[in-house]
Backbone atoms as SQL, in Angstrom:
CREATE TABLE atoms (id INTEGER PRIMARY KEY, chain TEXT, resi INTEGER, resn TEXT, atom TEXT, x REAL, y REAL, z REAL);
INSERT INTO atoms VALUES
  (1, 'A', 1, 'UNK', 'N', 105.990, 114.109, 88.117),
  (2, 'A', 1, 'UNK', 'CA', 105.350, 114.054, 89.420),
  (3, 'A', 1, 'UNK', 'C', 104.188, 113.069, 89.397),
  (4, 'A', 2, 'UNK', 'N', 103.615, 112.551, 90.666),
  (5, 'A', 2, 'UNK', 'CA', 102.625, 111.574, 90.670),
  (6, 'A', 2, 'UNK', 'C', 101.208, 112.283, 90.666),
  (7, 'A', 3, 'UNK', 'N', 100.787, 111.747, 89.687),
  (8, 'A', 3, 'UNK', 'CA', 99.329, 112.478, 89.578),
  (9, 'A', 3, 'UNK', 'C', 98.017, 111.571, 90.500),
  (10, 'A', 4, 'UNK', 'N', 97.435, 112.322, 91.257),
  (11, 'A', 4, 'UNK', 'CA', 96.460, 111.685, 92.123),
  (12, 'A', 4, 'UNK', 'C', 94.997, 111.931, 91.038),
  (13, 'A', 5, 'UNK', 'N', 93.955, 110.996, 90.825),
  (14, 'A', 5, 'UNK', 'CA', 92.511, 111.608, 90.754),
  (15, 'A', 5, 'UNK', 'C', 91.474, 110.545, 91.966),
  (16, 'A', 6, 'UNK', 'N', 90.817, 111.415, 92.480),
  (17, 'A', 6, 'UNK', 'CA', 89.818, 110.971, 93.353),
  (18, 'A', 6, 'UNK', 'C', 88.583, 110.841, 92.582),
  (19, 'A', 7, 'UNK', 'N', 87.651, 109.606, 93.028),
  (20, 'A', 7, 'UNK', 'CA', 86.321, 109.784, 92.588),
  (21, 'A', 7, 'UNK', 'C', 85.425, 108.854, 93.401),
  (22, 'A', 8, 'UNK', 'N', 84.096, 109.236, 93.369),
  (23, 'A', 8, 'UNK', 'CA', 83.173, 108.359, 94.013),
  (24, 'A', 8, 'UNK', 'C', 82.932, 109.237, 95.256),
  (25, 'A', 9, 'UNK', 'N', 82.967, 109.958, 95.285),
  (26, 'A', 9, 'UNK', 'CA', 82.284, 110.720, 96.889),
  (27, 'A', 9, 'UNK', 'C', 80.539, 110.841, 96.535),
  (28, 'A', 10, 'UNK', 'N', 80.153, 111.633, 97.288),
  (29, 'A', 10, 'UNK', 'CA', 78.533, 111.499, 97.072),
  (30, 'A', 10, 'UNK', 'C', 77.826, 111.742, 98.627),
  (31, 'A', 11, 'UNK', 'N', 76.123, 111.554, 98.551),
  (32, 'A', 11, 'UNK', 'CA', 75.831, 111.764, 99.332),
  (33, 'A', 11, 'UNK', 'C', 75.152, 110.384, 99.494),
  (34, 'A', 12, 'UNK', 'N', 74.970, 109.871, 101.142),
  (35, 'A', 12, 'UNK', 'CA', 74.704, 108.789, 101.184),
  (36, 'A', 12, 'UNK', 'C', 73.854, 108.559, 102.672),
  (37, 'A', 13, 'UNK', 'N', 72.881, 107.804, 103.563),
  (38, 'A', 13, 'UNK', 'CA', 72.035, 107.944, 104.603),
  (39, 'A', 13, 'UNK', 'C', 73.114, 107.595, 105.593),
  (40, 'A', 14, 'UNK', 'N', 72.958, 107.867, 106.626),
  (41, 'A', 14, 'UNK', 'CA', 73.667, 106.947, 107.528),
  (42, 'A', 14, 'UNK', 'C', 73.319, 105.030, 107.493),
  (43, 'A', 15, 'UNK', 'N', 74.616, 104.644, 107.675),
  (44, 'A', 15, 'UNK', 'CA', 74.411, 103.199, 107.699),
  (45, 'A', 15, 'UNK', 'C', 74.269, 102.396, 106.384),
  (46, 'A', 16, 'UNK', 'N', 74.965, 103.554, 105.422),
  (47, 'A', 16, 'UNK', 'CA', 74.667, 103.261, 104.257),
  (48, 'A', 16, 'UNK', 'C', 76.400, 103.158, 103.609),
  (49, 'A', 17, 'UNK', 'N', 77.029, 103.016, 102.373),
  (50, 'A', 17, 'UNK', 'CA', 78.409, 102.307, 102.252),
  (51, 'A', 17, 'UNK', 'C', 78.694, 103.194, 100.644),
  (52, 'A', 18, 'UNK', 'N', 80.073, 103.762, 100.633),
  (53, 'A', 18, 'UNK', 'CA', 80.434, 104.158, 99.790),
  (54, 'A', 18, 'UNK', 'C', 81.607, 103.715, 98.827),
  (55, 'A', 19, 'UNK', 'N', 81.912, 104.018, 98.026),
  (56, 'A', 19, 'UNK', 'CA', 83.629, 103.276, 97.810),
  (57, 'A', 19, 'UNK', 'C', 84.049, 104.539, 97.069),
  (58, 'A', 20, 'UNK', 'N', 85.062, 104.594, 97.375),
  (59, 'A', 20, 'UNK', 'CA', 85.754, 105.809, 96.539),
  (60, 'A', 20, 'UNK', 'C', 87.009, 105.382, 96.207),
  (61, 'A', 21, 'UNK', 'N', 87.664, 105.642, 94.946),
  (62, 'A', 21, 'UNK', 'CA', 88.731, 105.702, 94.408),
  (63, 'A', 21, 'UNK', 'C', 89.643, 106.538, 93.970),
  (64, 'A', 22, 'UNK', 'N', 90.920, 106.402, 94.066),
  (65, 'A', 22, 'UNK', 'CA', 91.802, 107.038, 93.741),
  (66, 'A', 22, 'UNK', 'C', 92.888, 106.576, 92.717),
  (67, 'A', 23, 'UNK', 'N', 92.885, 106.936, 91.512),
  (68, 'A', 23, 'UNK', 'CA', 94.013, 106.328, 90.300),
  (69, 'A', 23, 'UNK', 'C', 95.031, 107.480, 90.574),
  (70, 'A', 24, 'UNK', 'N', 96.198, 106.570, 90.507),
  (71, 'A', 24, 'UNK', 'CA', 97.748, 107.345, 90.514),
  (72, 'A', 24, 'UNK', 'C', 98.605, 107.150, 89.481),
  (73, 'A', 25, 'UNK', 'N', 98.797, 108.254, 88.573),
  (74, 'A', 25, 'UNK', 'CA', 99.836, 108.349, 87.525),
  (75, 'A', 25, 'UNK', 'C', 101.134, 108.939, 87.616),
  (76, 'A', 26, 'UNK', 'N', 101.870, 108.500, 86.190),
  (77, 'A', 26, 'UNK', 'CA', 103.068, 108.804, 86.325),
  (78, 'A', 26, 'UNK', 'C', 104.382, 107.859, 86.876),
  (79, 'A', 27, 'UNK', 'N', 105.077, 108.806, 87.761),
  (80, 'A', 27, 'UNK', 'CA', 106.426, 107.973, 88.526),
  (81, 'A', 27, 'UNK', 'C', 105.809, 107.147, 89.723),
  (82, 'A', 28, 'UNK', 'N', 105.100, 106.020, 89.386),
  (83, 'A', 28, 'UNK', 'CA', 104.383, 105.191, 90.544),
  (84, 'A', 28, 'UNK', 'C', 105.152, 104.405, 91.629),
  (85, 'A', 29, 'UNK', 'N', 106.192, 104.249, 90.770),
  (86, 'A', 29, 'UNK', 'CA', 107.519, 103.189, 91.220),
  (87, 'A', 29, 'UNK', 'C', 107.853, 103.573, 92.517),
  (88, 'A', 30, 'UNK', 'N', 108.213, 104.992, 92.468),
  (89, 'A', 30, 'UNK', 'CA', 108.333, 105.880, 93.518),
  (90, 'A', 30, 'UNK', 'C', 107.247, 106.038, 94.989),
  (91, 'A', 31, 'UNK', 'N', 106.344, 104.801, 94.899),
  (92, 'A', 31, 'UNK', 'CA', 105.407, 105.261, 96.036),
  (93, 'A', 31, 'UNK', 'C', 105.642, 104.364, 96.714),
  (94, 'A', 32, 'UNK', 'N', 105.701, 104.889, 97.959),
  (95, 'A', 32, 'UNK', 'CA', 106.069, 103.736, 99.243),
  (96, 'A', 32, 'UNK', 'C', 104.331, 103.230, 99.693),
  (97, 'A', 33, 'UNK', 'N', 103.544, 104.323, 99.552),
  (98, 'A', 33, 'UNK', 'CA', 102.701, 104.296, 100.728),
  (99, 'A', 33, 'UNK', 'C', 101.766, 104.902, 100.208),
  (100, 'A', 34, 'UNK', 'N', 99.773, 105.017, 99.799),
  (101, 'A', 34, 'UNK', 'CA', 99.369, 105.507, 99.687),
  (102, 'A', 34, 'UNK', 'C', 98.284, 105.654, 100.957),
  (103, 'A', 35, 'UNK', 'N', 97.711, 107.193, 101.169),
  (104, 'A', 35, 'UNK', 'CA', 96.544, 107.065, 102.262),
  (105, 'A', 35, 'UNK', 'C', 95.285, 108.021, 102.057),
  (106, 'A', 36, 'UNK', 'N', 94.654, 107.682, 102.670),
  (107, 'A', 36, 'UNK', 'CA', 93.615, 108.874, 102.821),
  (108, 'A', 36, 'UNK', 'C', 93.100, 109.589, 104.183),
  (109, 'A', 37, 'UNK', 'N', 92.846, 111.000, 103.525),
  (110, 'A', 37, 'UNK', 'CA', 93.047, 111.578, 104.610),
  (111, 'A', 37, 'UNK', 'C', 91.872, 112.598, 104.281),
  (112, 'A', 38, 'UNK', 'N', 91.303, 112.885, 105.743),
  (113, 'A', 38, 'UNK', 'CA', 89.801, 113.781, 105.325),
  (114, 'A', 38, 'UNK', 'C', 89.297, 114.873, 106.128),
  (115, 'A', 39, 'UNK', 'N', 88.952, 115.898, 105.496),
  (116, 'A', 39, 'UNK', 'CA', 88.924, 117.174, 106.374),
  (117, 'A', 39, 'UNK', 'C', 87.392, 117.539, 106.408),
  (118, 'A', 40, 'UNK', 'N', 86.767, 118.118, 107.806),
  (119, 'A', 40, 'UNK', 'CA', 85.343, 118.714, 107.926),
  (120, 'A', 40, 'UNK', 'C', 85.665, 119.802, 108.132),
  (121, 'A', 41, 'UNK', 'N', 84.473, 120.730, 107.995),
  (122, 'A', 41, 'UNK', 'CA', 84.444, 121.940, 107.915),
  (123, 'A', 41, 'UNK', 'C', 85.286, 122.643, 108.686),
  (124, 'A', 42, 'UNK', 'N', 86.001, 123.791, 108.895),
  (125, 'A', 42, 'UNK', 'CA', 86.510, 123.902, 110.235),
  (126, 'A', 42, 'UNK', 'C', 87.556, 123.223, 110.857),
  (127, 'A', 43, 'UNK', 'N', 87.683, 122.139, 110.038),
  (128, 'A', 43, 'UNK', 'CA', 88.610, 120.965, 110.885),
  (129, 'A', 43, 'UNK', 'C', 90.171, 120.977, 110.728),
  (130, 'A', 44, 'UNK', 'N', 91.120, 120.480, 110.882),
  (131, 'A', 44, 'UNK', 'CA', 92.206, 119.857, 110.219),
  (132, 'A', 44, 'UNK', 'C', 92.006, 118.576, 109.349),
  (133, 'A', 45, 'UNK', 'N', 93.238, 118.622, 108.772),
  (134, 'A', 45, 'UNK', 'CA', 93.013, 117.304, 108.029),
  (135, 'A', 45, 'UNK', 'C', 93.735, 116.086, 108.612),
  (136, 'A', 46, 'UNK', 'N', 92.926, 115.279, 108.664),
  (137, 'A', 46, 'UNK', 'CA', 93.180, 113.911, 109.494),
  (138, 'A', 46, 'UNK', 'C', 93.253, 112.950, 108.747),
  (139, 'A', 47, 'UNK', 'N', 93.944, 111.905, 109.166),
  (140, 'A', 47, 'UNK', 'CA', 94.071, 110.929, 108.735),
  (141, 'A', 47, 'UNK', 'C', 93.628, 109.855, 108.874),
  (142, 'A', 48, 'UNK', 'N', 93.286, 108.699, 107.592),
  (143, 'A', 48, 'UNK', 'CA', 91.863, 107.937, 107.753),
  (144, 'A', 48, 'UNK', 'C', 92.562, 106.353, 107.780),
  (145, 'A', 49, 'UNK', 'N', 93.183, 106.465, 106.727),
  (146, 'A', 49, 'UNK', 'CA', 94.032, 105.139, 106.626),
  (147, 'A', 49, 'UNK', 'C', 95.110, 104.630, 105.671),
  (148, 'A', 50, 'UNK', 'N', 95.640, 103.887, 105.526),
  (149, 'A', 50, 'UNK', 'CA', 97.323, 103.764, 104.518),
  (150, 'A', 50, 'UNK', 'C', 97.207, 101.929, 103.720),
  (151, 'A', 51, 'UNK', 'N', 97.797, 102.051, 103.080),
  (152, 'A', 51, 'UNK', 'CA', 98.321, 100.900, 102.914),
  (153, 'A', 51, 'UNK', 'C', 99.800, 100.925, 101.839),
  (154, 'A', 52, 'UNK', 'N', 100.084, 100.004, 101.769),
  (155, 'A', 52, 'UNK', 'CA', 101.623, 99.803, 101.364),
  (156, 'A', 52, 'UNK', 'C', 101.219, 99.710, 100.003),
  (157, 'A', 53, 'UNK', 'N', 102.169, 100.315, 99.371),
  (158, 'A', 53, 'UNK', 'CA', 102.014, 100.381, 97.533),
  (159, 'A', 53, 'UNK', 'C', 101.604, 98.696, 97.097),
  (160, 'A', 54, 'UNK', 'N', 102.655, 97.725, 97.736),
  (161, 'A', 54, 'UNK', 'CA', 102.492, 96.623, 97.107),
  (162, 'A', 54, 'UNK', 'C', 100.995, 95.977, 97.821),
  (163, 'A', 55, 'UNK', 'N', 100.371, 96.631, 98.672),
  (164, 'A', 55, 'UNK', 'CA', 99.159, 96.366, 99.129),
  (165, 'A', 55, 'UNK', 'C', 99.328, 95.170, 100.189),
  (166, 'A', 56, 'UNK', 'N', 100.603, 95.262, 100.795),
  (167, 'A', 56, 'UNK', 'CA', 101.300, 94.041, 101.920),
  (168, 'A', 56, 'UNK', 'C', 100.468, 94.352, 103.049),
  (169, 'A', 57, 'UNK', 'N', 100.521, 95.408, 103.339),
  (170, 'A', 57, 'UNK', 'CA', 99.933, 96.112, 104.672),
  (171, 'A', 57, 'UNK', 'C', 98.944, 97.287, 105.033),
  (172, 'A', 58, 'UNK', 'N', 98.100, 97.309, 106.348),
  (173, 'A', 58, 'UNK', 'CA', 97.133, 98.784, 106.283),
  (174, 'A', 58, 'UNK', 'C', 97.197, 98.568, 107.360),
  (175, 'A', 59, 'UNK', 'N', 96.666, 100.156, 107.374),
  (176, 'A', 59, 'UNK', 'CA', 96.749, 100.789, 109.056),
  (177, 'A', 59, 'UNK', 'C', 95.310, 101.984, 108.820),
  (178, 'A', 60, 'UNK', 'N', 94.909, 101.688, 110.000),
  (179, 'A', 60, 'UNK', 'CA', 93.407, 102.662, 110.073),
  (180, 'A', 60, 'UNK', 'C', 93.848, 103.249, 111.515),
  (181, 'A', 61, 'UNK', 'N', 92.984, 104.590, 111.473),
  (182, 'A', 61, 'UNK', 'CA', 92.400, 105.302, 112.385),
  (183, 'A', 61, 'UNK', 'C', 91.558, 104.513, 113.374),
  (184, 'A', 62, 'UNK', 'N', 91.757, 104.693, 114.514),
  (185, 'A', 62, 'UNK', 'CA', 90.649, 103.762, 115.221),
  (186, 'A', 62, 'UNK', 'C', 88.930, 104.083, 114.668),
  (187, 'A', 63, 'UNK', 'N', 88.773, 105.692, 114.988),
  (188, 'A', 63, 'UNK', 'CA', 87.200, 105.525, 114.828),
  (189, 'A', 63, 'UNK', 'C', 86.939, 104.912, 113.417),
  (190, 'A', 64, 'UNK', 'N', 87.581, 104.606, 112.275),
  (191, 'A', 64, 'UNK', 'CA', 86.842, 103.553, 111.391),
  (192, 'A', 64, 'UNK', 'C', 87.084, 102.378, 111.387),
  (193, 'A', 65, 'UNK', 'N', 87.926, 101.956, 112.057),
  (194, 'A', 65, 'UNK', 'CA', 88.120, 100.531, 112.431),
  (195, 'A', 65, 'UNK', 'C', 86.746, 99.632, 111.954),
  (196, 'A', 66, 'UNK', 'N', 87.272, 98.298, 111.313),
  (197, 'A', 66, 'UNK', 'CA', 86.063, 97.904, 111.437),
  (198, 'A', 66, 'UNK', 'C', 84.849, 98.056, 110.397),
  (199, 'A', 67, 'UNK', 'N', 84.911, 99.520, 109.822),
  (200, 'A', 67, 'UNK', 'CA', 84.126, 100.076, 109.327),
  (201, 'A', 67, 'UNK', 'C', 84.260, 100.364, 107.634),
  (202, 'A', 68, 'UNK', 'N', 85.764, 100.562, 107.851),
  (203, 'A', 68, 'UNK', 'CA', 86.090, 101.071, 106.777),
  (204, 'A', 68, 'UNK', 'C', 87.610, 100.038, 105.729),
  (205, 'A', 69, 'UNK', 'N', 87.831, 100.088, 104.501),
  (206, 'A', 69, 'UNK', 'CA', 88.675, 99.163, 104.457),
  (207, 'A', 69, 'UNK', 'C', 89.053, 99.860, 103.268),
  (208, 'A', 70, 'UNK', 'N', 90.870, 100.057, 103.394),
  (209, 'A', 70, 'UNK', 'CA', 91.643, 100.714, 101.962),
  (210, 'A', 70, 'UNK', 'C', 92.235, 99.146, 101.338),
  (211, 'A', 71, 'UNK', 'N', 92.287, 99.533, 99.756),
  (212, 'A', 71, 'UNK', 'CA', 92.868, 98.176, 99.313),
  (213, 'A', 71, 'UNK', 'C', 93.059, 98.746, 98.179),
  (214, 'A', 72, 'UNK', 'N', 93.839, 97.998, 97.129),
  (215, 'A', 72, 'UNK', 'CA', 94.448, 98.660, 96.045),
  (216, 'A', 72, 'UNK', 'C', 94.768, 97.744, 94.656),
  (217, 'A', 73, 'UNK', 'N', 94.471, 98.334, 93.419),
  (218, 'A', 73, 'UNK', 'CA', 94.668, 96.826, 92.922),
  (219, 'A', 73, 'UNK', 'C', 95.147, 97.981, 91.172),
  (220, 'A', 74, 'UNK', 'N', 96.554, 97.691, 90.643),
  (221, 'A', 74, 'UNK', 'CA', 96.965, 98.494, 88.829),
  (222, 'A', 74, 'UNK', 'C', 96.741, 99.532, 89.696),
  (223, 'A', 75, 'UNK', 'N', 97.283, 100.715, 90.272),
  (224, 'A', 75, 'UNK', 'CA', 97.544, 101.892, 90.052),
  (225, 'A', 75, 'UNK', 'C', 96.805, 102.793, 90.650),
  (226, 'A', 76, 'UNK', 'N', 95.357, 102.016, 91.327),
  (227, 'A', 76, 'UNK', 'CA', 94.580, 102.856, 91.671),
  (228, 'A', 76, 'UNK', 'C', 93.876, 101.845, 93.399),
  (229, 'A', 77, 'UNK', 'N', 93.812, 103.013, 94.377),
  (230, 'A', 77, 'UNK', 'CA', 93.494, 102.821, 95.806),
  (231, 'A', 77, 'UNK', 'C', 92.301, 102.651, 96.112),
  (232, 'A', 78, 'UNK', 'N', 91.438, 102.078, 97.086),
  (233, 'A', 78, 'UNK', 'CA', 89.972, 102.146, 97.258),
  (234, 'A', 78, 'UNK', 'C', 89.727, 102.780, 98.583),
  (235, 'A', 79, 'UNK', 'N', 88.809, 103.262, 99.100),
  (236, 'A', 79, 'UNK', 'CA', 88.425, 103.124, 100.282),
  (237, 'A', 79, 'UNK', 'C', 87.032, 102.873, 100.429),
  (238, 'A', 80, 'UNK', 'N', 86.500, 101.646, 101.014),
  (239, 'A', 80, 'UNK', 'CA', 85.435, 101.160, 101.002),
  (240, 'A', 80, 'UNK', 'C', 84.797, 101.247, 102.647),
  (241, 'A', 81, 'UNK', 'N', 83.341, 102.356, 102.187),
  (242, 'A', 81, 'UNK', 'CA', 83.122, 102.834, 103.757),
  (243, 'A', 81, 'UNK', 'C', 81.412, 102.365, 103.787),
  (244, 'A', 82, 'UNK', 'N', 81.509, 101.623, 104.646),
  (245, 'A', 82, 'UNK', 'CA', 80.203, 101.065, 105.346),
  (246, 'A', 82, 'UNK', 'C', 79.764, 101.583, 106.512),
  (247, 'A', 83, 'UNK', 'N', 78.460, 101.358, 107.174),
  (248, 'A', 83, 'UNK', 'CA', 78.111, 101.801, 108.069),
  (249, 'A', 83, 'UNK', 'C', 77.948, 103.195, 108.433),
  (250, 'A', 84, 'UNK', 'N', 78.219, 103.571, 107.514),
  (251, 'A', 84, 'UNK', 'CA', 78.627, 105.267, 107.426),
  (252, 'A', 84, 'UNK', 'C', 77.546, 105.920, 108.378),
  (253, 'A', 85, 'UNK', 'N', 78.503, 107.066, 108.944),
  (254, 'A', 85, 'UNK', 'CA', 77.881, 107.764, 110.151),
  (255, 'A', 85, 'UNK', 'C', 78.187, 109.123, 109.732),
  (256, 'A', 86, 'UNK', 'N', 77.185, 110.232, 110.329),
  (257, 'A', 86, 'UNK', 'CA', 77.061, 111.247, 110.042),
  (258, 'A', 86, 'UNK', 'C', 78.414, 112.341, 110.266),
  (259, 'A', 87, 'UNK', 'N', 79.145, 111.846, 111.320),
  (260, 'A', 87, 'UNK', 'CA', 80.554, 112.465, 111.663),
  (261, 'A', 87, 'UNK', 'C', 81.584, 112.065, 110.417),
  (262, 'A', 88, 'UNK', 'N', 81.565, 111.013, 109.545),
  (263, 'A', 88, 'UNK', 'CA', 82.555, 110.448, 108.413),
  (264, 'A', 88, 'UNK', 'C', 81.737, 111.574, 107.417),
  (265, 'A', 89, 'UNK', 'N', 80.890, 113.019, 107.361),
  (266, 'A', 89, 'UNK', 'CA', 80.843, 113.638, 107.074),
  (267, 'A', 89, 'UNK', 'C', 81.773, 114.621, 106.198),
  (268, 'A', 90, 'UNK', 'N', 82.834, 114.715, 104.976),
  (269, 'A', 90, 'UNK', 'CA', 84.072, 115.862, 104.951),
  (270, 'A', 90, 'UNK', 'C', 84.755, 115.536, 103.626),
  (271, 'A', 91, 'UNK', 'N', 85.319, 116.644, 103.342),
  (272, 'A', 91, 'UNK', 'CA', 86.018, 116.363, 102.242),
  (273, 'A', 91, 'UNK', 'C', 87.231, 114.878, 101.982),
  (274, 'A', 92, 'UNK', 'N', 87.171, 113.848, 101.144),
  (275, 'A', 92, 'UNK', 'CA', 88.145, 113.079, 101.139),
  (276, 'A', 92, 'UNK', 'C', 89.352, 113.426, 100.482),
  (277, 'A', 93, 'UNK', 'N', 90.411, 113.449, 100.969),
  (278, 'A', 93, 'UNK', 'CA', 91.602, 113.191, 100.229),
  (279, 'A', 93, 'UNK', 'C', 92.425, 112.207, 99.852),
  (280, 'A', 94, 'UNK', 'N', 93.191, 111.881, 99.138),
  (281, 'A', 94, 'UNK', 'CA', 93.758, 110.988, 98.824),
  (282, 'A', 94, 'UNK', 'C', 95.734, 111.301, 98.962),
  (283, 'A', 95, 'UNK', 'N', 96.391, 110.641, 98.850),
  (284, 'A', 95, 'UNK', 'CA', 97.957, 110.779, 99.550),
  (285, 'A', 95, 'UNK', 'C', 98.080, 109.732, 98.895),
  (286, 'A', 96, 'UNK', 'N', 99.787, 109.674, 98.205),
  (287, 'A', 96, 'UNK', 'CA', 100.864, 109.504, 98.013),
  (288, 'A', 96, 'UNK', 'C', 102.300, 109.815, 98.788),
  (289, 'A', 97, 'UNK', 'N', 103.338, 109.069, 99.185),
  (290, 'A', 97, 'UNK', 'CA', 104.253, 108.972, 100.241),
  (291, 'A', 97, 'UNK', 'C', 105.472, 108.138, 99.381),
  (292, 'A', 98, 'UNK', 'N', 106.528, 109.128, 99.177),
  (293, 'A', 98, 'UNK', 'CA', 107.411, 108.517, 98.689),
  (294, 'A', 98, 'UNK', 'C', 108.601, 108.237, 99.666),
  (295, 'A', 99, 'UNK', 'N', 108.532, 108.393, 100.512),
  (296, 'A', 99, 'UNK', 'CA', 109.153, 108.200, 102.174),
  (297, 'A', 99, 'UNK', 'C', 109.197, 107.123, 102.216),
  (298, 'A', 100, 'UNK', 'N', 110.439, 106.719, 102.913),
  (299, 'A', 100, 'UNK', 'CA', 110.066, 105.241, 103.751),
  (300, 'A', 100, 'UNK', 'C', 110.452, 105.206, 105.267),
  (301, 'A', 101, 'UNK', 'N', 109.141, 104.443, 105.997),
  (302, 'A', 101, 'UNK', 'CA', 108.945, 104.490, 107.298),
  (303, 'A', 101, 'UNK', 'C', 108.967, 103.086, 107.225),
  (304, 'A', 102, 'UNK', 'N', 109.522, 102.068, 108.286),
  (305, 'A', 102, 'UNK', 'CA', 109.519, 100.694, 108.650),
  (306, 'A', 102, 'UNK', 'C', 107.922, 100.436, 109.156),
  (307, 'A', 103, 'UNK', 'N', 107.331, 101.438, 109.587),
  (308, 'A', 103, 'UNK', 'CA', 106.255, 100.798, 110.187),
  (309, 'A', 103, 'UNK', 'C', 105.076, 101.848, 109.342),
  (310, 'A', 104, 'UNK', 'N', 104.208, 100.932, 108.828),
  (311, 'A', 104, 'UNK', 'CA', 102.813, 101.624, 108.369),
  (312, 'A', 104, 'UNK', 'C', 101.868, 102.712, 109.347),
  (313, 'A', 105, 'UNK', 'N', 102.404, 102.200, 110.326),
  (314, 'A', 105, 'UNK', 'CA', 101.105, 103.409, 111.207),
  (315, 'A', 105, 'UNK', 'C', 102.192, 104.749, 111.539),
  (316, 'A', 106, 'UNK', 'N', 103.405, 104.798, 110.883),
  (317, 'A', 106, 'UNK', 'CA', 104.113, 105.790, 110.409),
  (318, 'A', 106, 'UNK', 'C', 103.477, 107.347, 109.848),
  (319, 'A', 107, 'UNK', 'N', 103.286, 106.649, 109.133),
  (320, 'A', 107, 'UNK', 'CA', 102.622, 107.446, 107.461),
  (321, 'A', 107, 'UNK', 'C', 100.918, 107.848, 108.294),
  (322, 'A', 108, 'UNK', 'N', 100.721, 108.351, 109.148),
  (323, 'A', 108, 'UNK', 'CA', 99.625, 109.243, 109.814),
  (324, 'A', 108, 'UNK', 'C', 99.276, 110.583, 109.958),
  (325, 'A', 109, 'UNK', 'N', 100.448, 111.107, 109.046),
  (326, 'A', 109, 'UNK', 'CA', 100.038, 112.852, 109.210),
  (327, 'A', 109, 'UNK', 'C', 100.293, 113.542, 107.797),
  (328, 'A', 110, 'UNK', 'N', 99.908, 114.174, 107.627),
  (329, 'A', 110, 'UNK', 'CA', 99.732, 115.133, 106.070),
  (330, 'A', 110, 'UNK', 'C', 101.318, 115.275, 106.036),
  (331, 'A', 111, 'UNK', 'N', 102.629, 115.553, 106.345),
  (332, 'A', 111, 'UNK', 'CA', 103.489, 115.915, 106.368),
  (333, 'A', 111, 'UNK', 'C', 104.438, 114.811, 105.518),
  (334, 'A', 112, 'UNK', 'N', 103.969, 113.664, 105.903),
  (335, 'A', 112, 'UNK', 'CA', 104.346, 112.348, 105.603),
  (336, 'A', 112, 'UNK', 'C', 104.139, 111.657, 104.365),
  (337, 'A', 113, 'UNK', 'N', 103.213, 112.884, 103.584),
  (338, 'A', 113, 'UNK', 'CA', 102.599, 112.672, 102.085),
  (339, 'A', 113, 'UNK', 'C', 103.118, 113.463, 101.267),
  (340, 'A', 114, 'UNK', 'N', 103.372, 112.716, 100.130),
  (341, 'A', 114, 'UNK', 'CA', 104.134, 114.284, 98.967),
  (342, 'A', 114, 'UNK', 'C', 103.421, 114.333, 98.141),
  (343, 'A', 115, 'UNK', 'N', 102.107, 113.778, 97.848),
  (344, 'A', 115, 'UNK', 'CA', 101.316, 114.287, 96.500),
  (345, 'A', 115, 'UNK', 'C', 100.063, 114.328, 96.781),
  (346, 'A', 116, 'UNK', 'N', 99.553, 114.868, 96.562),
  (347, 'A', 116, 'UNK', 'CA', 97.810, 114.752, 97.103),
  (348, 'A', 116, 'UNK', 'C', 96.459, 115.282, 96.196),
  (349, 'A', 117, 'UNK', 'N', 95.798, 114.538, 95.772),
  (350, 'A', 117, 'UNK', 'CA', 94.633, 115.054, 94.866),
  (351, 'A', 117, 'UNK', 'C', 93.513, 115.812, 95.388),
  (352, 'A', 118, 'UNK', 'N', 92.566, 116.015, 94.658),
  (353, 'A', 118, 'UNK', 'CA', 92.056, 116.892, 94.268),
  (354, 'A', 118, 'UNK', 'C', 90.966, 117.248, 95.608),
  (355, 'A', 119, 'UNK', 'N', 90.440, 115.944, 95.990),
  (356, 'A', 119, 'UNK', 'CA', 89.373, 116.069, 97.210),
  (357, 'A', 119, 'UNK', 'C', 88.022, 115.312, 96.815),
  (358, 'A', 120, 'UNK', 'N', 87.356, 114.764, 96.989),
  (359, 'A', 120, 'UNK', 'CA', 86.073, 114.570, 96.484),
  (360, 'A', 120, 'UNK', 'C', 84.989, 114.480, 98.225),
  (361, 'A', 121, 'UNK', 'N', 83.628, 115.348, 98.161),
  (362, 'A', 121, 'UNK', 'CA', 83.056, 115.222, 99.381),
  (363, 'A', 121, 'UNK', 'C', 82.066, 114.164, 98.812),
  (364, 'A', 122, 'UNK', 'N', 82.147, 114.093, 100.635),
  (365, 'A', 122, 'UNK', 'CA', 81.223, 112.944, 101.129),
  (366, 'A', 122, 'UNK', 'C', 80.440, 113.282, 102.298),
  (367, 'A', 123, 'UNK', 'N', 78.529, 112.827, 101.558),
  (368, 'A', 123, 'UNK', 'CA', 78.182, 113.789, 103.052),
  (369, 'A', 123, 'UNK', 'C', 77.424, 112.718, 103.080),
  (370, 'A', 124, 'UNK', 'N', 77.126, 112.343, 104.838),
  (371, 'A', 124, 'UNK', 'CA', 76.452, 111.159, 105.616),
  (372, 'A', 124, 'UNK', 'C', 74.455, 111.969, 106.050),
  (373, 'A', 125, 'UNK', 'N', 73.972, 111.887, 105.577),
  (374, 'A', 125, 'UNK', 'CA', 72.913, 112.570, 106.351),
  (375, 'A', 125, 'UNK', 'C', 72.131, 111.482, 107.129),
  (376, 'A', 126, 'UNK', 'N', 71.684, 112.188, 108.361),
  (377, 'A', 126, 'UNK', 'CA', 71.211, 110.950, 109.632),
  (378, 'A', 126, 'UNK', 'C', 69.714, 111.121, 109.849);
């Protein structure tokens, strides 16, 4: 099975920039699609943004548009978050997708992921 580890969450001011990573082991071959996806208290878990294993393509959520940028480079995913606002507040997750969808903004819902790590939080204080 594909092993996810998350790292780099933390606490950070508003307007201030994080990067977090995710290394993926194992049957990698097998990944169409990795994303992240992030839950607040209370919340569901939503989805933040994707990109294509071979790192061809990404697709964001509107509210980070702009803001936020996944990229990927040997085995392991980034998500690099600037501007950070007090609502990007929540646990991060990380996703693996051994599915294939023709279109990247496909791969937008937890259902659409088959492996998922551990979580690492991230809190914005304003």
């Amino acid at each position: 099975q594909v092993q996810l580890v998350e790292s780099g969450g933390g606490l950070v001011q508003a307007g201030g920039s994080l990067r977090l990573s995710c290394a993926a082991s194992g049957p990698t071959f097998s990944i169409e699609t990795m994303g992240w996806f992030r839950q607040a208290p209370g919340k569901e878990r939503d989805f933040v943004a994707a990109i294509t294993w071979t790192g061809s393509n990404s697709y964001y959520v509107d509210s980070v548009k702009g803001r936020f940028t996944i990229d990927s480079a040997k085995n392991t995913v980034y998500l690099q978050m600037n501007s950070m606002k007090p609502e990007d507040t929540a646990i991060y997750y990380c996703a693996a997708s051994i599915k294939y969808y023709v279109r990247i903004s496909s791969y937008n819902g937890t259902a659409d992921y088959d492996y998922w790590g551990q979580g690492t939080q991230v809190t914005v204080s304003s």
